[in-house]
mmCIF file of the N, C-alpha and C atoms, coordinates in Angstrom:
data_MODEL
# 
_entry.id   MODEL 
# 
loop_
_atom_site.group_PDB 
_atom_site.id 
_atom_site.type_symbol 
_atom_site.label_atom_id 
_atom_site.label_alt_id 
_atom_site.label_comp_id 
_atom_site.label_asym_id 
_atom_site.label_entity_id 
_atom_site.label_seq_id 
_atom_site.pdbx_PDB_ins_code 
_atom_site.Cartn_x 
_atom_site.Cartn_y 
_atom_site.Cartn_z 
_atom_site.occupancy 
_atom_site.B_iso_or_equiv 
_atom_site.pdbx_formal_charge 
_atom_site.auth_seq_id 
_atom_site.auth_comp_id 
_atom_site.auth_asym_id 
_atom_site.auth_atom_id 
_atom_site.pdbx_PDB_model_num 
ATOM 1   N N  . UNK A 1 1  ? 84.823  107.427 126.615 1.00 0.00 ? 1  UNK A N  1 
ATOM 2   C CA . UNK A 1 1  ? 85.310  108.771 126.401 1.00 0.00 ? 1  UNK A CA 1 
ATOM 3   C C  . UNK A 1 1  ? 85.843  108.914 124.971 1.00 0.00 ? 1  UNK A C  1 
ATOM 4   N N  . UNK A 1 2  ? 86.880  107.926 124.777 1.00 0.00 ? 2  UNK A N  1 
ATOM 5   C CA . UNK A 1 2  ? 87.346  107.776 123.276 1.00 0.00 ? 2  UNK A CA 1 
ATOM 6   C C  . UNK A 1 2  ? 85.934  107.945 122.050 1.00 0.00 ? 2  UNK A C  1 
ATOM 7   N N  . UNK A 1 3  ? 85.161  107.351 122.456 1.00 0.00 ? 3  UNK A N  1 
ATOM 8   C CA . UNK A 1 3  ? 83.851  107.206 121.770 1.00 0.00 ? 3  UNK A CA 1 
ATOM 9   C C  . UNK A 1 3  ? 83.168  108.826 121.020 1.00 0.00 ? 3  UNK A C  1 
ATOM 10  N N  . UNK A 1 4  ? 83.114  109.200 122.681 1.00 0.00 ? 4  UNK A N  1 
ATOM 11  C CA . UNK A 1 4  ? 82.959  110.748 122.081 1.00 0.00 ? 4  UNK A CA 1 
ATOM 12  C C  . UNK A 1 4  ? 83.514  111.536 121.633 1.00 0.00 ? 4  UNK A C  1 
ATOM 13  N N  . UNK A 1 5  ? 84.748  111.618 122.034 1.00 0.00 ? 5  UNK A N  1 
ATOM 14  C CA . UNK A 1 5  ? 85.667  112.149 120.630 1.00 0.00 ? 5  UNK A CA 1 
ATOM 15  C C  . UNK A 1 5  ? 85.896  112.132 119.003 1.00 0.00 ? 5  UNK A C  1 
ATOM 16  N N  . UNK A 1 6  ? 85.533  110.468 118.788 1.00 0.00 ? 6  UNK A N  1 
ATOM 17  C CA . UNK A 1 6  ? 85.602  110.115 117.567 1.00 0.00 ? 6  UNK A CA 1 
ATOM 18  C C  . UNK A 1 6  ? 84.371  110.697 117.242 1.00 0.00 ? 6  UNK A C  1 
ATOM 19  N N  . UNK A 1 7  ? 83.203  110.739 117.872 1.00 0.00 ? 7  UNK A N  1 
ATOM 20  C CA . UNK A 1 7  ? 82.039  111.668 117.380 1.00 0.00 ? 7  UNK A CA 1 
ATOM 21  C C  . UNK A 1 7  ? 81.898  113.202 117.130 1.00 0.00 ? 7  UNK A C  1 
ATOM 22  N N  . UNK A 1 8  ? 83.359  113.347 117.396 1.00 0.00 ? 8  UNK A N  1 
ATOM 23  C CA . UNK A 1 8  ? 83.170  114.800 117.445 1.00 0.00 ? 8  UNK A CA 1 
ATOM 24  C C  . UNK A 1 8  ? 82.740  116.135 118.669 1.00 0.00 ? 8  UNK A C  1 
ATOM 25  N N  . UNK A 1 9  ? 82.428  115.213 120.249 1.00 0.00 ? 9  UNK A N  1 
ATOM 26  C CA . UNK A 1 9  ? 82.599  116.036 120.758 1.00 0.00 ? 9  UNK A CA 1 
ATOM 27  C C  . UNK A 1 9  ? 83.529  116.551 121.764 1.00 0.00 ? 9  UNK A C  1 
ATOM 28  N N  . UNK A 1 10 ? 83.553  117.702 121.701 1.00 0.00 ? 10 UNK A N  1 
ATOM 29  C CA . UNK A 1 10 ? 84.411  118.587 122.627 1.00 0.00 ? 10 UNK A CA 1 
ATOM 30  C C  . UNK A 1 10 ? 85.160  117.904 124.118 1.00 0.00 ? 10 UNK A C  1 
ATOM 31  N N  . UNK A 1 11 ? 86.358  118.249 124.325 1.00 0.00 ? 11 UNK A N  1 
ATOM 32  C CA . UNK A 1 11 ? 86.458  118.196 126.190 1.00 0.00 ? 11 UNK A CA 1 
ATOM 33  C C  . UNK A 1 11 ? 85.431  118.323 127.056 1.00 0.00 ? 11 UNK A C  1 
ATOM 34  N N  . UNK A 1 12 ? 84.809  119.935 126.789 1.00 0.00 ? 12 UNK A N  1 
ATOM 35  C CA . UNK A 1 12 ? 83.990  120.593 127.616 1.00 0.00 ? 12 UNK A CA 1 
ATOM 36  C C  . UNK A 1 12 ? 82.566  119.595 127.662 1.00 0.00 ? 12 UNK A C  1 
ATOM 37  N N  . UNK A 1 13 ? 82.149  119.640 126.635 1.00 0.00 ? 13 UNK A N  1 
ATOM 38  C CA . UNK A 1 13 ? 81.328  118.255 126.350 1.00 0.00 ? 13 UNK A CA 1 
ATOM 39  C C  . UNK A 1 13 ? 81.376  117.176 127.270 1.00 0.00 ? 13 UNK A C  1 
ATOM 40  N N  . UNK A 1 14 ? 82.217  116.662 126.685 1.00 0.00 ? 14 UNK A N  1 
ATOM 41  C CA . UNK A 1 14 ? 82.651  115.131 128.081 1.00 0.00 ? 14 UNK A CA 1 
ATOM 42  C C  . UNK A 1 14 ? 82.604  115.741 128.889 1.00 0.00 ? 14 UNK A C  1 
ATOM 43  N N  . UNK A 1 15 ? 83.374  116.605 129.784 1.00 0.00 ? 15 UNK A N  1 
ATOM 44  C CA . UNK A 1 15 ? 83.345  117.023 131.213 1.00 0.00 ? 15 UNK A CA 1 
ATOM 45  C C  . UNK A 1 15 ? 82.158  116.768 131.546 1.00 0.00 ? 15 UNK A C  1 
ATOM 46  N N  . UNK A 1 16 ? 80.934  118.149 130.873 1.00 0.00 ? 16 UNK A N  1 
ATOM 47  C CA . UNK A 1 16 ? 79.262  118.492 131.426 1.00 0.00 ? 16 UNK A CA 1 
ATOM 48  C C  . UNK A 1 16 ? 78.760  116.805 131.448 1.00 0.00 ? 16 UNK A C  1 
ATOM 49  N N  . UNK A 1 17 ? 79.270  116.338 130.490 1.00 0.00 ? 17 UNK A N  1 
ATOM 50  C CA . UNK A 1 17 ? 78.153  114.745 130.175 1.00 0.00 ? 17 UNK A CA 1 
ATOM 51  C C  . UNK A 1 17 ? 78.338  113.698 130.972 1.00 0.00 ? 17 UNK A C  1 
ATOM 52  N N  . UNK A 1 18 ? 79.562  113.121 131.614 1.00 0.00 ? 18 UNK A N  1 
ATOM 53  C CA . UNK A 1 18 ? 79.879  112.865 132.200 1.00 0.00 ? 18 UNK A CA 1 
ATOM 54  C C  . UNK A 1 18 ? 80.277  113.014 133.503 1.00 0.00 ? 18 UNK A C  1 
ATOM 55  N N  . UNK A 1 19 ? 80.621  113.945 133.920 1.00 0.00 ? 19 UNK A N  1 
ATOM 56  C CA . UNK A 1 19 ? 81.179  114.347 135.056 1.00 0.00 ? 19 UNK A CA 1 
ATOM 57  C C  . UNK A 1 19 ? 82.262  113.737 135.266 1.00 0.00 ? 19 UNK A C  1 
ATOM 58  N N  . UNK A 1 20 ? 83.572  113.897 134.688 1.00 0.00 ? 20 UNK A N  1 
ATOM 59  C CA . UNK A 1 20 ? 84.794  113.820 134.800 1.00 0.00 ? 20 UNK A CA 1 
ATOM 60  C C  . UNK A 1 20 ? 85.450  114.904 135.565 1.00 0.00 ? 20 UNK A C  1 
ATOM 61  N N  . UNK A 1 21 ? 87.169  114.390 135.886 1.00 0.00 ? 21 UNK A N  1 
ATOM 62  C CA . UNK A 1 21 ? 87.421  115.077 136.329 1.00 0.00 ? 21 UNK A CA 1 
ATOM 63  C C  . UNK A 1 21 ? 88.316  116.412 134.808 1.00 0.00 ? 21 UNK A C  1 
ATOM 64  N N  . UNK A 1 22 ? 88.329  117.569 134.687 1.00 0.00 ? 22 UNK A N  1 
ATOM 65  C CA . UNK A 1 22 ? 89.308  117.824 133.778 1.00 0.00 ? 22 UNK A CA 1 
ATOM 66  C C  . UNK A 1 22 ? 90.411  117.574 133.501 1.00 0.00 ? 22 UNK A C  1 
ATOM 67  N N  . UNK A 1 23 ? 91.120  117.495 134.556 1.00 0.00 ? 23 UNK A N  1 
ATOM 68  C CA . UNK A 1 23 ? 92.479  116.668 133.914 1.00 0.00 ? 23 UNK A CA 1 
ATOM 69  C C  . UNK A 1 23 ? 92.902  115.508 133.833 1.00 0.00 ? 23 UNK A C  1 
ATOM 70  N N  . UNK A 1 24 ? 91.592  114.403 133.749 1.00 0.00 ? 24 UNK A N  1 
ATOM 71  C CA . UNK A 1 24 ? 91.186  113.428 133.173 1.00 0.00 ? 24 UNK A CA 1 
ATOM 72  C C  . UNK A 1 24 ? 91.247  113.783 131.522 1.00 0.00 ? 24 UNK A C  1 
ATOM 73  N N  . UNK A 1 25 ? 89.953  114.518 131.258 1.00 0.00 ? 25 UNK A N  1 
ATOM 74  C CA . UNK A 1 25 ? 89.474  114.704 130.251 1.00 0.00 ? 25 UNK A CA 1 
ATOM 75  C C  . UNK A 1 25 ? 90.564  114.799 129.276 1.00 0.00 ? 25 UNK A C  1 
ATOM 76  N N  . UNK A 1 26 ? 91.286  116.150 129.482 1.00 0.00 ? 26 UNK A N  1 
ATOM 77  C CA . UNK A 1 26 ? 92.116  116.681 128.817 1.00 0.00 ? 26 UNK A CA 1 
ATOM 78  C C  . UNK A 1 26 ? 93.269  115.715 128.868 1.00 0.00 ? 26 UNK A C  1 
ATOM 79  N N  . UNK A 1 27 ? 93.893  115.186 129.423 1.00 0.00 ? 27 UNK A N  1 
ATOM 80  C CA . UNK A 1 27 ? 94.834  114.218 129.324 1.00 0.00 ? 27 UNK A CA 1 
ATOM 81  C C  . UNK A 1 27 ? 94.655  113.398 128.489 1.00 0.00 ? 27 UNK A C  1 
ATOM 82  N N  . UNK A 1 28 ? 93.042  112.728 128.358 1.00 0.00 ? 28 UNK A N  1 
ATOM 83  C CA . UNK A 1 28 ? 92.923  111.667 127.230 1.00 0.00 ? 28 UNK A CA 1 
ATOM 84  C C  . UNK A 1 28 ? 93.174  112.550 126.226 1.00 0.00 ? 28 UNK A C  1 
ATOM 85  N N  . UNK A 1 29 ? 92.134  113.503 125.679 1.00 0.00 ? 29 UNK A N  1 
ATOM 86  C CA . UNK A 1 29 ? 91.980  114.332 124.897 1.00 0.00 ? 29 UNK A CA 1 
ATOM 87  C C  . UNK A 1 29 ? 93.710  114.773 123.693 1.00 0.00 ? 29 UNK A C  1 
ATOM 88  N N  . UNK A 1 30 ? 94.290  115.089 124.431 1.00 0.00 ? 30 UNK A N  1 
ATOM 89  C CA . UNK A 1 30 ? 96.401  114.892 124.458 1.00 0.00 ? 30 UNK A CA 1 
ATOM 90  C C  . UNK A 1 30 ? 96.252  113.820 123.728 1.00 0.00 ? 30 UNK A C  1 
ATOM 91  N N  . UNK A 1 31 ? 95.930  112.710 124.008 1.00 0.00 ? 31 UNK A N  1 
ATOM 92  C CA . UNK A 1 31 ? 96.588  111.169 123.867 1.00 0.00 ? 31 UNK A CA 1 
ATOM 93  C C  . UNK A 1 31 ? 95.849  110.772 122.589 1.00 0.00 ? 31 UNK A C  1 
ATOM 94  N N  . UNK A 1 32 ? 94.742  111.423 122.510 1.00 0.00 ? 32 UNK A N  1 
ATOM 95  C CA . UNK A 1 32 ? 93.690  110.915 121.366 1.00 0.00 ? 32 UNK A CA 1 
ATOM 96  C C  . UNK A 1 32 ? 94.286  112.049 120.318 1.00 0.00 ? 32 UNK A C  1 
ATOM 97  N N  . UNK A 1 33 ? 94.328  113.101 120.283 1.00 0.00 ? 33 UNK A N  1 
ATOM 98  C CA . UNK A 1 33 ? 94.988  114.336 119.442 1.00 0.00 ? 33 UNK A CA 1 
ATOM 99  C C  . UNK A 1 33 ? 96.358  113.944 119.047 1.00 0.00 ? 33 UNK A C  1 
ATOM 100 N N  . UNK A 1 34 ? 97.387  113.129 119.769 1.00 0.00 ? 34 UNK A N  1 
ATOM 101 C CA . UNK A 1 34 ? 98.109  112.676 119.234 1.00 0.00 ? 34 UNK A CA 1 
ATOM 102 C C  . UNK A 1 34 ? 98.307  110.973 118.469 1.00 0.00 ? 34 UNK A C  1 
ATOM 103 N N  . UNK A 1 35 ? 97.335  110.415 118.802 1.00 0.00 ? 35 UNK A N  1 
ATOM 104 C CA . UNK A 1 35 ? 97.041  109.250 117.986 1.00 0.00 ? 35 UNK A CA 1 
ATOM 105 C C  . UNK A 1 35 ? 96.523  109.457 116.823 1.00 0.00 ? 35 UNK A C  1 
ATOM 106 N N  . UNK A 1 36 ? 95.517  110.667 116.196 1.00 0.00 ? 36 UNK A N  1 
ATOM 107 C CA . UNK A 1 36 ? 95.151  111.023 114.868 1.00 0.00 ? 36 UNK A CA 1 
ATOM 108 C C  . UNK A 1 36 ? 96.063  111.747 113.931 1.00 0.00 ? 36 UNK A C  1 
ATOM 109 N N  . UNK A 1 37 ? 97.140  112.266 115.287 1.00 0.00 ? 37 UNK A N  1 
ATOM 110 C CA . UNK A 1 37 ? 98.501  112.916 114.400 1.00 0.00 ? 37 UNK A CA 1 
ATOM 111 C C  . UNK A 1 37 ? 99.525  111.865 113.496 1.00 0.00 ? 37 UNK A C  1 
ATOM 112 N N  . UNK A 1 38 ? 99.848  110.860 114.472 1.00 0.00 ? 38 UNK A N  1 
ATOM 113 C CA . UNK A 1 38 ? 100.608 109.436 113.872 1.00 0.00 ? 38 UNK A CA 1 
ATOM 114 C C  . UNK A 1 38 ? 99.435  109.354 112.554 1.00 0.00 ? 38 UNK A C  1 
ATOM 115 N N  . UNK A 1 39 ? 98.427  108.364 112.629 1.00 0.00 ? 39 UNK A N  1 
ATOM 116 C CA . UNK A 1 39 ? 97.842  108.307 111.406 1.00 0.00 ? 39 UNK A CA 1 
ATOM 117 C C  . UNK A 1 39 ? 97.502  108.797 110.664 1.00 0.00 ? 39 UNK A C  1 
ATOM 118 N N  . UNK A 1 40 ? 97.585  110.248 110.169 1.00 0.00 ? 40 UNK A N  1 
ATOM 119 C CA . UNK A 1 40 ? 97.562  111.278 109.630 1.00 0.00 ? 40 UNK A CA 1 
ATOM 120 C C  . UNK A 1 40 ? 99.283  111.321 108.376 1.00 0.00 ? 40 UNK A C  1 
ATOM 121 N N  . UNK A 1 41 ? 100.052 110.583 109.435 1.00 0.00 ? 41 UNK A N  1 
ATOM 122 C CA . UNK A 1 41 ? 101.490 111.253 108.924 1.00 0.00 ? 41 UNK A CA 1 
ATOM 123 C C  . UNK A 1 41 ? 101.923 109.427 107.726 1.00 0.00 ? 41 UNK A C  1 
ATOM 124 N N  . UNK A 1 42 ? 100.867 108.619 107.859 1.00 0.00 ? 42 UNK A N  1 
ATOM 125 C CA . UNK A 1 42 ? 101.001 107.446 107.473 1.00 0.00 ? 42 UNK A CA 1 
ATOM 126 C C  . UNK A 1 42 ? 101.670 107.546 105.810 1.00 0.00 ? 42 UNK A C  1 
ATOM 127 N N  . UNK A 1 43 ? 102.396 106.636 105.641 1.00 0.00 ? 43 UNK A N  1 
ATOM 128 C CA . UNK A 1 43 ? 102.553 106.710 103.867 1.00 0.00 ? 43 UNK A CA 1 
ATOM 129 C C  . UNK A 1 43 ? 100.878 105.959 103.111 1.00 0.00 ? 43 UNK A C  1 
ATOM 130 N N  . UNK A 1 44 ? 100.682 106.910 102.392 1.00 0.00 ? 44 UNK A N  1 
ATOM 131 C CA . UNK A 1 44 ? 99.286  106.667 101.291 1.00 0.00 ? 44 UNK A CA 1 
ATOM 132 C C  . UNK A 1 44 ? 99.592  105.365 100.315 1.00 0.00 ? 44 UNK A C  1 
ATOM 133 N N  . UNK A 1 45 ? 98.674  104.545 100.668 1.00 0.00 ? 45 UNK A N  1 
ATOM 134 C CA . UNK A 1 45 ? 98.846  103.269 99.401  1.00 0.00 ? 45 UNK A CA 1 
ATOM 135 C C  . UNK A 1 45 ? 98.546  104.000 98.404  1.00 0.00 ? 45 UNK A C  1 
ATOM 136 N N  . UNK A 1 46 ? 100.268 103.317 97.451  1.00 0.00 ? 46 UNK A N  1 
ATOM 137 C CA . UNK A 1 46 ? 100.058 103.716 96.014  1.00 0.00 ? 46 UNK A CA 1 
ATOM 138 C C  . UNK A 1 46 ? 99.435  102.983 95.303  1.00 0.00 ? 46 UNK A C  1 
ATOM 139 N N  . UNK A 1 47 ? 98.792  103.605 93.692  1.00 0.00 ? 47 UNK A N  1 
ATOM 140 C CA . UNK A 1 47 ? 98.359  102.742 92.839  1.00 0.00 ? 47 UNK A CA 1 
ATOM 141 C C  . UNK A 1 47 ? 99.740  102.127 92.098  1.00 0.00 ? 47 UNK A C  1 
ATOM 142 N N  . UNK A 1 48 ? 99.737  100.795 91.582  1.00 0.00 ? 48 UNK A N  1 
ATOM 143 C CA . UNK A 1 48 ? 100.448 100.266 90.300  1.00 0.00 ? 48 UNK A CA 1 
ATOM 144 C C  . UNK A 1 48 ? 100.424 101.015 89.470  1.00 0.00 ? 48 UNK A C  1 
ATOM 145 N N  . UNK A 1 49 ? 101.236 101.549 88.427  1.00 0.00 ? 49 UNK A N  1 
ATOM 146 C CA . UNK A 1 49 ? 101.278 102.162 87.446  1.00 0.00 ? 49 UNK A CA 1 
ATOM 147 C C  . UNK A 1 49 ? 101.119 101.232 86.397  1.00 0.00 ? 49 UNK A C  1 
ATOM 148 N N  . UNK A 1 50 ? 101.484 99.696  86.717  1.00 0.00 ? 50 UNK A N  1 
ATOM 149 C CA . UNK A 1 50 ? 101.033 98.928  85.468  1.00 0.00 ? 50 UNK A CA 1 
ATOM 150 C C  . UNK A 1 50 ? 99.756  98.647  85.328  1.00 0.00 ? 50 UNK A C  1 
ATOM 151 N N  . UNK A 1 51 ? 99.079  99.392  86.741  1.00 0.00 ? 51 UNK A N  1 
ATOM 152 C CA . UNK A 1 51 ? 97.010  98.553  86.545  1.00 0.00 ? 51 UNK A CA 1 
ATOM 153 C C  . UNK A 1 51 ? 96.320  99.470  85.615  1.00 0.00 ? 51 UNK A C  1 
ATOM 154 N N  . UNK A 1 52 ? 97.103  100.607 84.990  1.00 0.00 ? 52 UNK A N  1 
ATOM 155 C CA . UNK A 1 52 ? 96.678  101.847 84.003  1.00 0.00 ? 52 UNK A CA 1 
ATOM 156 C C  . UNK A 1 52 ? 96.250  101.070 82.620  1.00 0.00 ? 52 UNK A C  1 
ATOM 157 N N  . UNK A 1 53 ? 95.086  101.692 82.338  1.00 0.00 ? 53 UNK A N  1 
ATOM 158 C CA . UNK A 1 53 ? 94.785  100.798 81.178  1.00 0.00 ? 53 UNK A CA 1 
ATOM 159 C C  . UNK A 1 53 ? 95.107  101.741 80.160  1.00 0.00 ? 53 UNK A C  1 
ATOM 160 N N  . UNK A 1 54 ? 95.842  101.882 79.023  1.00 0.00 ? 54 UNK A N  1 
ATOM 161 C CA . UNK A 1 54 ? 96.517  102.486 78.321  1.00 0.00 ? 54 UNK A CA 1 
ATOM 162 C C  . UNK A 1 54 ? 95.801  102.406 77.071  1.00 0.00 ? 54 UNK A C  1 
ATOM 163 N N  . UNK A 1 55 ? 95.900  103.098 75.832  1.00 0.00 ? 55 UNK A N  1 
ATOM 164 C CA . UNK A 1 55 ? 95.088  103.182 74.568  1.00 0.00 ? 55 UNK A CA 1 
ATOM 165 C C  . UNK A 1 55 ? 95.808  102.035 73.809  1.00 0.00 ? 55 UNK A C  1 
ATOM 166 N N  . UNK A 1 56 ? 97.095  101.914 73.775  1.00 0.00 ? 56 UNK A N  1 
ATOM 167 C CA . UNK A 1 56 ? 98.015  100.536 73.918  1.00 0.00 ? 56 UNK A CA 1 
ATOM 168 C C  . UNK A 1 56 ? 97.234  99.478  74.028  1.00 0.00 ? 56 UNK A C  1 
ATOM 169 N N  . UNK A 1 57 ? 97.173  99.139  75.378  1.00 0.00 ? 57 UNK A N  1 
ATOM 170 C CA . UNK A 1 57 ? 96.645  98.084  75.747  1.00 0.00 ? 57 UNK A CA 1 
ATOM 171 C C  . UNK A 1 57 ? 95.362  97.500  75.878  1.00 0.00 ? 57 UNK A C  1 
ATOM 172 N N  . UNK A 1 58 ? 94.974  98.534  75.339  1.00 0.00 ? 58 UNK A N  1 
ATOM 173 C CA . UNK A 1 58 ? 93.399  98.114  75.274  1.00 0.00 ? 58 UNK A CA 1 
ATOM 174 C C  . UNK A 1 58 ? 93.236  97.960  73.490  1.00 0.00 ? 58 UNK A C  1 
ATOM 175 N N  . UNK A 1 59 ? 94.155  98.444  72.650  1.00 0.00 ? 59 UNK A N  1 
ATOM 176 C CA . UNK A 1 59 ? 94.272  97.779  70.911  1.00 0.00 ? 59 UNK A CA 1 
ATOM 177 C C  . UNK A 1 59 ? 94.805  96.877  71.082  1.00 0.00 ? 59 UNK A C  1 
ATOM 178 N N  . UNK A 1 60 ? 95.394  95.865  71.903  1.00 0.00 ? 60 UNK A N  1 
ATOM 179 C CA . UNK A 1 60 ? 96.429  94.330  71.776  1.00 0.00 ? 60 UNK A CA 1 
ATOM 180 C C  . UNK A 1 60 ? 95.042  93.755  71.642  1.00 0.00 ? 60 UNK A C  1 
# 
């Protein structure tokens, strides 16, 4: 089920394709919508400001 989500499709989708029950579906659906929310809210790896190659440092 997770599978098809990450592909992009719908609840309604899974339901017809599967034959689930809906408040199956939608329950995962909750759980997966809020697992892309956490990683979404992640802190972004920064760059070093010393890996900048500078006009400086490239005349030494």
């Amino acid at each position: 089920m997770f599978a098809s989500f990450r592909a992009g499709r719908s609840p309604k989708e899974v339901i017809e394709f599967f034959n689930y029950p809906k408040s199956t579906v939608y329950d995962q659906w909750k759980a997966w919508n809020s697992f892309k929310k956490i990683d979404a809210h992640r802190k972004k790896r920064s760059r070093s400001l010393g890996a900048t190659r500078t006009d400086e440092f490239v005349a030494e």
